[in-house]
C-alpha positions as CSV (number, residue, x, y, z in Angstrom):
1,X,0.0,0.0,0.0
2,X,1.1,3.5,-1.0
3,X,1.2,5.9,1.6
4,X,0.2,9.4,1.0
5,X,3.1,11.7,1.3
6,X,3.0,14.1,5.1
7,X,2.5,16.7,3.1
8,X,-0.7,15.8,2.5
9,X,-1.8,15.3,6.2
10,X,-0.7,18.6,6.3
11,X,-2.7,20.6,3.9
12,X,-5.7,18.2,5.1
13,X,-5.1,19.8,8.8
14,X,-4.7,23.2,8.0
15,X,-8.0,23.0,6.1
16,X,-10.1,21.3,9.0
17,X,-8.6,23.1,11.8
18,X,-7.0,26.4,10.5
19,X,-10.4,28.7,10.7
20,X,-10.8,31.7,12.4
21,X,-14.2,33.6,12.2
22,X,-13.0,36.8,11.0
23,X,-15.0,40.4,11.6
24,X,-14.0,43.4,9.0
25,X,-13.6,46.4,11.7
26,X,-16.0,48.2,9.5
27,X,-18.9,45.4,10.5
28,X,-18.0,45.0,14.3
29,X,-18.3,48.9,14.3
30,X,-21.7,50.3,15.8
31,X,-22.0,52.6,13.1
32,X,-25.7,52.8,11.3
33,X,-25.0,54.5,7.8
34,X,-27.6,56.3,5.9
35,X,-28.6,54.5,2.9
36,X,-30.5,56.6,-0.1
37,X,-32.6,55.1,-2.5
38,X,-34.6,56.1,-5.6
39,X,-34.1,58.6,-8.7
40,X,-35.6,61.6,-9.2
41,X,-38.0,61.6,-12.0
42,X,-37.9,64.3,-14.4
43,X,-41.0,63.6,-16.3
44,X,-45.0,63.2,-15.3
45,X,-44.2,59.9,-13.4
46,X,-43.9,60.0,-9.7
47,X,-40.1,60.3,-7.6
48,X,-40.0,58.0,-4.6
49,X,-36.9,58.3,-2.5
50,X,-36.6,55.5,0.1
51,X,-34.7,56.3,3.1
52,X,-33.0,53.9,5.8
53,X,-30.0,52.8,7.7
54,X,-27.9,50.0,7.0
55,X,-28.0,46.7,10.2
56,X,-25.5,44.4,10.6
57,X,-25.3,41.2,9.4
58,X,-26.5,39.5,13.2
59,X,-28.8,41.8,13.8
60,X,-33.2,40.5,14.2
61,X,-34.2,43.1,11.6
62,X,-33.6,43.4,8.1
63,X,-34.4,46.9,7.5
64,X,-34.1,50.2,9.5
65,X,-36.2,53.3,7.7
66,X,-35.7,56.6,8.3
67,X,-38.7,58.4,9.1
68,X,-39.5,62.1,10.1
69,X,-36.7,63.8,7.4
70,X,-37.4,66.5,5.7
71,X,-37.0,65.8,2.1
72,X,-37.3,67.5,-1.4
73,X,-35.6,68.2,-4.9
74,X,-33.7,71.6,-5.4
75,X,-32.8,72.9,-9.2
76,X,-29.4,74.6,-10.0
77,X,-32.0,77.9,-9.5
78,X,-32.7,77.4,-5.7
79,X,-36.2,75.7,-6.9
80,X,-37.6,73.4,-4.5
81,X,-40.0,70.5,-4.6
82,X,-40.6,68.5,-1.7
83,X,-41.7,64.9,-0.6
84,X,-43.8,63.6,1.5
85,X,-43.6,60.5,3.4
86,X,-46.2,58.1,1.8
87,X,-45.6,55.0,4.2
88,X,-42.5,54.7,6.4
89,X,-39.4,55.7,5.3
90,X,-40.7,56.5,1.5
91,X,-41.1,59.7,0.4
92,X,-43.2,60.6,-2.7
93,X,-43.5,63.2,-5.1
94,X,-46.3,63.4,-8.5
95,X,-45.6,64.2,-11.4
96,X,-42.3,66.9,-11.3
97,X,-42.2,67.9,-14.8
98,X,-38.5,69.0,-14.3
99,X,-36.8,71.5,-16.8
100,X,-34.5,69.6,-18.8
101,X,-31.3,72.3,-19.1
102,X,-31.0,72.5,-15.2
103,X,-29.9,70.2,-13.0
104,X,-31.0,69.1,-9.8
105,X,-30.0,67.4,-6.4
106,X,-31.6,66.1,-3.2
107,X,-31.5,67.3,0.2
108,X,-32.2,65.7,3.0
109,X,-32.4,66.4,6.6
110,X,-33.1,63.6,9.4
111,X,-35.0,64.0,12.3
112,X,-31.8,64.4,14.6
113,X,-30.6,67.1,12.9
114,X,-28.4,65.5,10.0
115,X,-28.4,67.5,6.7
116,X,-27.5,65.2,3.7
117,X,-27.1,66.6,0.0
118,X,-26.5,64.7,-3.5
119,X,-24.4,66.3,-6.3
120,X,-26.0,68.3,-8.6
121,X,-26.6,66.4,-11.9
122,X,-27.9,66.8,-15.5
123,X,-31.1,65.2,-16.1
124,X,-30.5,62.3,-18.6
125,X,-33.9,61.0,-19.7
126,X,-34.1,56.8,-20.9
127,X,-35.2,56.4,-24.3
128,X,-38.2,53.5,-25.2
129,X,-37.7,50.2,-24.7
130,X,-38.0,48.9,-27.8
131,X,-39.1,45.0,-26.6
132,X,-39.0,43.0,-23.5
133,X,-39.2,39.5,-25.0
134,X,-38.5,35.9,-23.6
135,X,-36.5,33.0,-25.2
136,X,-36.0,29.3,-23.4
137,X,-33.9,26.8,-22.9
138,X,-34.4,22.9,-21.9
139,X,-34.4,24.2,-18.0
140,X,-35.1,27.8,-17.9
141,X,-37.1,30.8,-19.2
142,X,-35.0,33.4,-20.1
143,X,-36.2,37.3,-19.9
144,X,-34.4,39.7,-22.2
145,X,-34.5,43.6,-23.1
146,X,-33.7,45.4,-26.4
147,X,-32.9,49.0,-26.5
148,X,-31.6,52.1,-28.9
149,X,-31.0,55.4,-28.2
150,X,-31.3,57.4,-31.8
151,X,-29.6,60.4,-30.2
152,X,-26.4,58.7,-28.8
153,X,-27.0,60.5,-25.4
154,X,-27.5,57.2,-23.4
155,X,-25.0,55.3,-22.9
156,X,-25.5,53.6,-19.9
157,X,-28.3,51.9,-18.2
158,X,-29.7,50.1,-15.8
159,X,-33.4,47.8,-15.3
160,X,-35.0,46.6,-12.5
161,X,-38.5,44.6,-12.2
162,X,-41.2,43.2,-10.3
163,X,-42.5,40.2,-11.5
164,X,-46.3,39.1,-10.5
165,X,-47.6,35.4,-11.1
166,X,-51.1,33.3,-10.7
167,X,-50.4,30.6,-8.0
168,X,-52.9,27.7,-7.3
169,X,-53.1,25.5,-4.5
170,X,-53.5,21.3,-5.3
171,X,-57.1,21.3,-4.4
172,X,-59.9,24.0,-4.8
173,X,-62.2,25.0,-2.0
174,X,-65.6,25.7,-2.8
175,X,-67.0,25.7,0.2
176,X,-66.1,27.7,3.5
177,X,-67.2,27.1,7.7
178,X,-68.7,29.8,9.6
179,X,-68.6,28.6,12.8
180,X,-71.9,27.2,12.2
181,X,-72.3,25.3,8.7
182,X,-70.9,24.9,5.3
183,X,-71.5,27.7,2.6
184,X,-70.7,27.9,-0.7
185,X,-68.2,30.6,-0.8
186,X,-68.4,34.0,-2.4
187,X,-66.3,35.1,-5.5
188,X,-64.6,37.5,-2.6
189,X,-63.8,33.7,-0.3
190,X,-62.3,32.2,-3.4
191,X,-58.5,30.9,-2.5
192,X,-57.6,28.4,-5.6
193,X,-57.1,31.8,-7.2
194,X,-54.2,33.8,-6.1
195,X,-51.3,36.9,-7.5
196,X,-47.9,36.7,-6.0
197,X,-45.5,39.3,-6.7
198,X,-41.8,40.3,-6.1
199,X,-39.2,42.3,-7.1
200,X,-35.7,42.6,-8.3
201,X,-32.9,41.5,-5.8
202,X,-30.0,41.7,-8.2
203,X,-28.6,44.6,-10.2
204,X,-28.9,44.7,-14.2
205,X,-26.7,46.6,-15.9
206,X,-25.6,47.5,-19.8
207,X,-23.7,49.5,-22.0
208,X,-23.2,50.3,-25.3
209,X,-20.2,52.7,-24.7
210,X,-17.6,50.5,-26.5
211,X,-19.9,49.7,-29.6
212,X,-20.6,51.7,-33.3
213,X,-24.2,52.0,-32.2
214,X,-26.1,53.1,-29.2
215,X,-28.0,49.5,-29.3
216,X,-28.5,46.9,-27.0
217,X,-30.0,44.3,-28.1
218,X,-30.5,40.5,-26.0
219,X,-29.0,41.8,-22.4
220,X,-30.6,39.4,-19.8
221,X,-32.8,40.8,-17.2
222,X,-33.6,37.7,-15.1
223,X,-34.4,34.0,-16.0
224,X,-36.6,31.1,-14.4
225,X,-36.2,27.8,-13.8
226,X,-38.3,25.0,-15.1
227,X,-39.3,24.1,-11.9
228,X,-40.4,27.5,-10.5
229,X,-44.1,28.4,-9.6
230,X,-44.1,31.2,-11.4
231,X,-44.7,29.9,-15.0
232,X,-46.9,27.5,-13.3
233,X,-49.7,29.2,-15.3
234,X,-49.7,32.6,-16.3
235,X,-46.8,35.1,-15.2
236,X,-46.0,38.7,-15.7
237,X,-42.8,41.0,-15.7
238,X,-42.9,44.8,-15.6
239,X,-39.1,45.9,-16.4
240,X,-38.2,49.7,-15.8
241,X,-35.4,51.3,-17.5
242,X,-32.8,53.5,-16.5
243,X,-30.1,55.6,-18.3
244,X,-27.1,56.4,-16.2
245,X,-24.5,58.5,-16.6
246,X,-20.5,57.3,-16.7
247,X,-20.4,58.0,-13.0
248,X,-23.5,56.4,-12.2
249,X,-22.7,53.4,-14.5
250,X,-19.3,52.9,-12.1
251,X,-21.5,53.5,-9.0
252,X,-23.6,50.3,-9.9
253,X,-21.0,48.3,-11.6
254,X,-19.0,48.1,-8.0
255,X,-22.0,48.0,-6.0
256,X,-22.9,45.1,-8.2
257,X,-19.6,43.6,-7.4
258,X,-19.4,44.3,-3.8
259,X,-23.3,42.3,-3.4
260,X,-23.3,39.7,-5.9
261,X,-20.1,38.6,-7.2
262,X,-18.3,37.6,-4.1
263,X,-17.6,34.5,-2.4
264,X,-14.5,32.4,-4.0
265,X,-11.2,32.7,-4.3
266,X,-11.8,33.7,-8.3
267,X,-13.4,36.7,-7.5
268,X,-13.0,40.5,-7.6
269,X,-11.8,42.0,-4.1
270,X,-14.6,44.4,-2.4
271,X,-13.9,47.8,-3.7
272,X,-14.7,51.2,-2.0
273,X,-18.1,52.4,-3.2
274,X,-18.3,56.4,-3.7
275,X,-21.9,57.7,-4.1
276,X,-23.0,60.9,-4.8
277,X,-24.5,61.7,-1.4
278,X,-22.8,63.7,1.1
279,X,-23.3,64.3,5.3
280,X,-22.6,68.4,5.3
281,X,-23.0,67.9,9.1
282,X,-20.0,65.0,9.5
283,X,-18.0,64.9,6.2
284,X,-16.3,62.1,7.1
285,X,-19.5,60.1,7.7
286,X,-20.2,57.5,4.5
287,X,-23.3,57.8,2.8
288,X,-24.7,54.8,0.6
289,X,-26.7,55.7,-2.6
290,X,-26.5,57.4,-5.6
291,X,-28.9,60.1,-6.8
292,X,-29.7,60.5,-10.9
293,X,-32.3,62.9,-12.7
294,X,-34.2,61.6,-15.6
295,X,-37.6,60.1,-16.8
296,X,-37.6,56.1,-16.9
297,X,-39.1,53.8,-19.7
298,X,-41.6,50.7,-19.0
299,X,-42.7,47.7,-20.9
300,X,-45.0,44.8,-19.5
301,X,-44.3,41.2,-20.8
302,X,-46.9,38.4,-20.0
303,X,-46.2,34.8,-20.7
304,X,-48.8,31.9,-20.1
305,X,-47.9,28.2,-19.8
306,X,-49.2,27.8,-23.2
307,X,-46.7,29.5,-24.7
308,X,-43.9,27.3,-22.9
309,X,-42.3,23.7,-24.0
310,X,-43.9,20.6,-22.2
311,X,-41.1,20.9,-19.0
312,X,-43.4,24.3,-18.0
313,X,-45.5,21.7,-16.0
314,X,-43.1,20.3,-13.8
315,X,-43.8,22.2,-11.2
316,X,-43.8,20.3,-7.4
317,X,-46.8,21.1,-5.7
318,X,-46.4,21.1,-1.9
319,X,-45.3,17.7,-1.0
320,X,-48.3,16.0,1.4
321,X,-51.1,17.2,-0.1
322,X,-54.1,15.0,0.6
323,X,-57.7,14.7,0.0
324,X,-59.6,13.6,3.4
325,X,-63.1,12.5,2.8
326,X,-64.1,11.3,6.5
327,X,-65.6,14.3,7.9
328,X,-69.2,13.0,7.7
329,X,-71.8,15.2,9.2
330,X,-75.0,12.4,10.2
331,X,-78.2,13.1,10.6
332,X,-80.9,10.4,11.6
333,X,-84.1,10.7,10.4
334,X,-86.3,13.6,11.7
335,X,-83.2,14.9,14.0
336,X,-81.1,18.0,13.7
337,X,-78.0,17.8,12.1
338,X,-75.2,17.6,14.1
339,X,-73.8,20.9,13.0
340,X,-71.4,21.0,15.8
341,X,-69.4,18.2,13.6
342,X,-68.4,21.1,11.4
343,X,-67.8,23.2,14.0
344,X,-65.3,21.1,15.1
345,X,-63.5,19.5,12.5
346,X,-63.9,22.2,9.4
347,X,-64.1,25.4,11.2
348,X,-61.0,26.9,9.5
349,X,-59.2,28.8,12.1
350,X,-55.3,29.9,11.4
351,X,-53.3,28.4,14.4
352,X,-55.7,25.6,15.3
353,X,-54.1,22.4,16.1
354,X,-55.7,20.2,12.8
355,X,-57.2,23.1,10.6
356,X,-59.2,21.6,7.9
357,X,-60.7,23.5,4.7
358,X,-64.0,22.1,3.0
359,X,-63.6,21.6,-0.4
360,X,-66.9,19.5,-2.3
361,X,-70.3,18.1,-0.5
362,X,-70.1,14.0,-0.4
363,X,-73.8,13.5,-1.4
364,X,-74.8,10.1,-2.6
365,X,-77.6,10.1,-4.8
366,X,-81.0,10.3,-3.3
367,X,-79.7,11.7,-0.4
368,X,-81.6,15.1,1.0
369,X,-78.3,16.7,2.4
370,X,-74.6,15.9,2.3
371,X,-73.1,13.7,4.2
372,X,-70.3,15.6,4.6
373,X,-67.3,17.0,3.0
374,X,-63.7,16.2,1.2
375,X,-61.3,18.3,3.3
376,X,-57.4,19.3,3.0
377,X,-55.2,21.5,5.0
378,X,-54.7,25.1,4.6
379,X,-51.0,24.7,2.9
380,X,-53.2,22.6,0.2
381,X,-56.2,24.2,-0.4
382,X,-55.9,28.1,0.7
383,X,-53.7,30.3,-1.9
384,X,-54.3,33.6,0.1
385,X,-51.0,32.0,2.3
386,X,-48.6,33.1,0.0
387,X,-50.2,36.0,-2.5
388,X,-53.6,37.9,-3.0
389,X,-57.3,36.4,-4.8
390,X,-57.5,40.7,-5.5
391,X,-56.5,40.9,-9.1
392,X,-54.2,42.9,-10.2
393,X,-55.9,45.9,-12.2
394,X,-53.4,45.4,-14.8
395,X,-53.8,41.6,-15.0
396,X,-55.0,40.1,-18.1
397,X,-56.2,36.5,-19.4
398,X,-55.0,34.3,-22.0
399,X,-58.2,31.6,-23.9
């Protein structure tokens, strides 16, 4: 038998005992950094800045908005136009119809005290999408964007999204418990019919800097696999798009790096990321965020499962979905029923130890009244769990 050289042994050692948890000074601090998000639209569509402060990595809570600030958009011409804070932390503006030869910054002062401006920048507006379209592969559905800019002035851009999709539990409930009996339910009870939505966690970036043309054309904006629930049955994408300027562009690109592209040894180093936000009251303090002027483009893209290769229906419904058919309600002849059956094992209440859903009467025929009712658990029958049976006013349906 050949024995591995020491060397080996060694390398193995160092790799199983050698590891130290190590804390970057900058996360062990107890500094909470402002974070600004948002861009200011120039055009008729609203501005939404969302304010907040970054949390460390062991921290409960995942986000930290900043409430209370004073907020608004000043021109090159000490114009002002202020937000208001819609919901916590967000702070809204209509329509600003913004003069394009100016340009504009945000300020933003804090409730304790803390005055915060961007640069001033030009106001660089995103010319049409010209198609948000989808291609596939023998896993995946792959969304893409295509682009021109006919007056060269955008060269850089950026796209985020937020996708909405119809989700359907295994089994459909017709029927609902009020405490009392069965009922059909109401078009308002249905839950076989539900919308999830959610939106972009990654950063999408392009350029056509380095090209003849100002065209991009095929730059992927997010793809799906095979196996997801969201081309289940009919799914939509609503892609904005942003043009950037060479700063900006740099901005994103590292942030993109510094969030996304990290993790082996092959990878880029974190880099310093420089916004465009400054503290006036502590110079020194970092602010996160960067702040551009300009009107955005939109485009919608619907795609039903009819429109996909036979793999679109190989979606996993929940594992340990059944159909329980035992929950007979008796009634001898000339008594009441025995309502308090339902009561007891149908009554749908979140939290209860075997919550049970009604889902069709069991009704022999002849029979006056139901004997009782096929039954499955929330998880399996109740779609409001994970989205909302509200339809989306811009939803449409496919024959």
């Amino acid at each position: 038998m050949i024995k591995p050289p020491k060397v080996c042994y060694l390398l193995l050692f160092s790799l199983l005992c050698c590891k130290k948890p190590f804390t970057p000074a900058v996360i062990a601090s107890s500094g909470s950094y402002l974070v600004v998000e948002g861009v200011i639209n120039s055009g008729s569509d609203s501005t939404i800045i969302k304010l907040s402060k970054t949390v460390k990595l062991s921290d409960a809570v995942v986000t930290n908005p900043v409430s209370q600030a004073v907020v608004f958009v000043e021109s090159d011409q000490h114009a002002q136009y202020p937000l208001t804070e819609t919901t916590n932390g967000n702070y809204t503006s209509a329509g600003l119809n913004l003069d394009n030869s100016h340009t504009y910054r945000l300020s933003i002062k804090t409730a304790d005290n803390k005055q915060y401006y961007s640069d001033f920048v030009p106001v660089l507006n995103s010319p049409p999408i010209d198609s948000i379209y989808f291609t596939t592969t023998s896993n995946s559905v792959n969304i893409n964007s295509a682009t021109h800019d006919a007056t060269n002035a955008a060269k850089y851009f950026r796209w985020d999204y937020t996708e909405t999709w119809i989700i359907h539990p295994p089994f459909n409930s017709g029927y609902i418990s009020n405490g009392d009996t069965v009922l059909t339910r109401t078009a308002s009870q249905q839950i076989y019919t539900c919308w999830q939505s959610d939106t972009s966690s990654v950063i999408v970036l392009g350029s056509s800097a380095k090209l003849a043309k100002d065209v991009i054309v095929g730059n992927p904006i997010t793809s799906i696999s095979s196996s997801s629930p969201k081309i289940a049955s009919e799914y939509s994408i609503f892609v904005h798009q942003y043009a950037l300027t060479g700063d900006a562009y740099t901005f994103w690109t590292n942030l993109k790096k510094n969030t996304e592209q990290l993790g082996s040894i092959f990878d880029a180093e974190p880099t310093q990321i420089s916004g465009n936000i400054h503290s006036t009251t502590n110079p020194s303090e970092p602010v996160i965020g960067y702040i551009s002027v300009g009107s955005t483009t939109s485009q919608r893209l619907f795609i039903t499962i009819y429109q996909l290769p036979h793999w679109a229906s190989n979606y996993n419904a929940p594992p340990d979905c059944e159909l329980t058919s035992c929950l007979y309600i008796y009634y001898p002849p000339n008594s009441k029923i025995l309502e308090n059956q339902v009561n007891e094992f149908i009554n749908y209440k979140r939290g209860a130890t075997y919550p049970l859903i009604p889902i069709a009467p069991i009704q022999p025929p002849g029979a006056p009244k139901p004997l009782g009712y096929t039954a499955s658990t929330p998880e399996c029958t109740d779609c409001t769990l994970h989205g909302t049976n509200i339809e989306p006013s811009f939803w449409k349906y496919y024959p």
